[in-house]
C-alpha positions in Angstrom: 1.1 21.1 0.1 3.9 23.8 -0.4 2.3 26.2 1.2 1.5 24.3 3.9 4.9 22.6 4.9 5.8 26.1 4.7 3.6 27.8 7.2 4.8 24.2 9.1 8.1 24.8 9.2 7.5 28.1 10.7 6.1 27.0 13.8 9.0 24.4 14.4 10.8 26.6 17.1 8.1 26.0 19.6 6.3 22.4 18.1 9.6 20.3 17.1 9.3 18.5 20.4 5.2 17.1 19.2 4.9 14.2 18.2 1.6 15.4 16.2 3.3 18.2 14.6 6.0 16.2 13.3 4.1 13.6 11.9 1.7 16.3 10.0 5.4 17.7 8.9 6.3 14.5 7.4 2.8 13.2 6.0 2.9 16.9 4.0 6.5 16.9 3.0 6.0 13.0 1.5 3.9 14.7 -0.8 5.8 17.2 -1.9 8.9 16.2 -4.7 12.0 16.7 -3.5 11.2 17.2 0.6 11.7 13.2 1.6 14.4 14.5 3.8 12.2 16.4 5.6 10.0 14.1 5.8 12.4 11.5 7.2 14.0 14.0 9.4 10.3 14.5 10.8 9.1 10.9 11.2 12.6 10.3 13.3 11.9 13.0 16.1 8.3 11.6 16.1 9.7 7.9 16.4 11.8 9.6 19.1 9.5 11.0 21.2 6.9 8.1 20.8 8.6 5.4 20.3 4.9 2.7 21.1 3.1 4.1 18.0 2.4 2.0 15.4 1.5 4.8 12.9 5.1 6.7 13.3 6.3 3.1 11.8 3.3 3.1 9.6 3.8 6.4 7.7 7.8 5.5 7.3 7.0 2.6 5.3 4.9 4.8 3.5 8.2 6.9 2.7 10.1 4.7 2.1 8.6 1.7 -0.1 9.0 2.8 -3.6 12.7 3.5 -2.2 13.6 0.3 -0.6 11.0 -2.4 0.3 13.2 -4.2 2.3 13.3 -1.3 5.2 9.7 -0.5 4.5 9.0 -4.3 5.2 11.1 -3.7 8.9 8.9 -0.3 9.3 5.5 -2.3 8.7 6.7 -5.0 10.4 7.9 -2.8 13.7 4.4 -1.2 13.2 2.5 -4.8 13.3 4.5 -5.3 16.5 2.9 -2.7 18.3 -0.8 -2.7 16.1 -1.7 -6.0 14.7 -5.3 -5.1 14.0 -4.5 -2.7 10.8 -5.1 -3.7 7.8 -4.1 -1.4 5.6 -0.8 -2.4 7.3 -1.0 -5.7 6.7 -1.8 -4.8 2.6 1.0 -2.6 2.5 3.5 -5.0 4.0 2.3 -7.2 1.3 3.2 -4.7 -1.1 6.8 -4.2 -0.3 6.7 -8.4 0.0 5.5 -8.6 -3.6 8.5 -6.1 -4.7 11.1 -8.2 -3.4 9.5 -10.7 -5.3 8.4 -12.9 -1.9 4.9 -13.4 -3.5 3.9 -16.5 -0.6 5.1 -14.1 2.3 2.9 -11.1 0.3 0.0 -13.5 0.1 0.5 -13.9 3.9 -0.1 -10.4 4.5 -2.7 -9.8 2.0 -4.8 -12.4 3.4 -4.2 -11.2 7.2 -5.4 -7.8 6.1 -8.7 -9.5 4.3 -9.5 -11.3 7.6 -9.7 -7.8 9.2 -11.1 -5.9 6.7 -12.9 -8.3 4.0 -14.2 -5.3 1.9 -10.9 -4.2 1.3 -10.8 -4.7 -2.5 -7.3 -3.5 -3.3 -6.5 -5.9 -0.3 -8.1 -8.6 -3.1 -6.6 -7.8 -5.9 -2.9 -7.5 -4.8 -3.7 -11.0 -3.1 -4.8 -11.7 -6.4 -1.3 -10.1 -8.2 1.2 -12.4 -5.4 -0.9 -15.7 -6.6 -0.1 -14.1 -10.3 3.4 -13.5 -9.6 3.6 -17.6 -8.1 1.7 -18.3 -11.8 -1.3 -19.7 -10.0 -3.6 -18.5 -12.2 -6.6 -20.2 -11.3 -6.6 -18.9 -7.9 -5.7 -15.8 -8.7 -8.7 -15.2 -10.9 -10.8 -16.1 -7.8 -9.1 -12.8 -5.8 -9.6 -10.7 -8.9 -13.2 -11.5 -9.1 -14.1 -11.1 -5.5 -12.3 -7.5 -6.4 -14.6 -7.0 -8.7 -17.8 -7.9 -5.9 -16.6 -5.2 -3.9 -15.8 -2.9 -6.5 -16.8 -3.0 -9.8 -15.4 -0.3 -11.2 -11.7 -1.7 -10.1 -9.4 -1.2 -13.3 -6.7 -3.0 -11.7 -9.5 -5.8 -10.9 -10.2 -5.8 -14.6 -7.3 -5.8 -16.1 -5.4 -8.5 -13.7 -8.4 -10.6 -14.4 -7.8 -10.0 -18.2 -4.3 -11.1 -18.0 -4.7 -13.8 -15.9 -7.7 -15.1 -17.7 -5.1 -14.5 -20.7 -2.8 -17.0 -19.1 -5.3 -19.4 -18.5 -5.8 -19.6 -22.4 -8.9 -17.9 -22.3 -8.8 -15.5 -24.6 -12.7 -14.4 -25.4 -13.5 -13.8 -21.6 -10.1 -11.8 -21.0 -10.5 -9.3 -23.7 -14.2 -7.9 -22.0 -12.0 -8.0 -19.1 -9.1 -6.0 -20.7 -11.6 -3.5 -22.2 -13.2 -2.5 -19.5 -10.4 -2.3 -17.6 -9.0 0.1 -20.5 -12.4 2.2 -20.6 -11.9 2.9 -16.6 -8.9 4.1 -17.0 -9.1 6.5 -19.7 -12.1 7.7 -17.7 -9.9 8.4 -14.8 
């Protein structure tokens, strides 16, 4: 990605003022350590030029999540304004819900990004993790097993289940759970 934000930031004479260009700047930079400035610095003149696209907002959440959920929440939420119909939206908003620790309004957005994409099975299994997080264990098992129906090989779906099941005093099932869980991820 390096070498590419380099050859990038060559060209930014004549493309600064493309929307397109910057946001390929700042998808490349928000993978690089270190360059979240530039990245920021590039999703604000794309923001700037087009202000109507859902994306721009989008990909700033993106940035900025694992930094502060709370503006990552207004970025998805500014993006949902303009795009309601993404669901991968919808499941990250949930995310930087579930951070803050707002596991009813995460559930909210989990299940708004199920409706629009069912087969979304990380959509399931954070749904799943904000029912955890409310210590509705029951139901959460449910979300971690329909998880598992779209994906089988889900080590998060596995080992949520485990721990879930392990809090629903069911110890035998949640170990099978917690091993494979274990097995997939020292595969990975």
């Amino acid at each position: 990605y390096k070498d590419a934000l380099d050859v990038l930031l060559q060209a930014k004479g004549f493309a600064e003022k493309d929307t397109e260009y910057n946001m390929i700047v700042g998808m490349t930079a928000r993978r690089i350590p270190g360059k979240k400035e530039i990245a920021k610095k590039a999703y604000s003149r794309a923001l700037k030029i087009s202000p109507h696209r859902a994306d721009i907002f989008y990909n700033i959440g993106n940035l900025l999540r694992d930094d502060d959920p709370k503006i990552a929440e207004r970025a998805y939420r500014s993006s949902l304004l303009i795009d309601n119909t993404a669901h991968l939206t919808w499941h990250n908003l949930g995310i930087a819900l579930n951070e803050q620790d707002r596991f009813q309004e995460a559930l909210t957005a989990f299940r708004q990004g199920i409706k629009i994409n069912p087969m979304h099975a990380d959509g399931w299994c954070n749904a799943g993790l904000a029912l955890f997080g409310m210590e509705q264990f029951t139901r959460a098992i449910k979300y971690f097993h329909s998880t598992l129906e779209i994906d089988k090989n889900s080590e998060p779906g596995h080992v949520n289940l485990g721990y879930a099941l392990m809090n629903e005093r069911r110890p035998k099932e949640a170990i099978d759970y917690l091993k494979k869980g274990l097995e997939l991820n020292s595969g990975s």
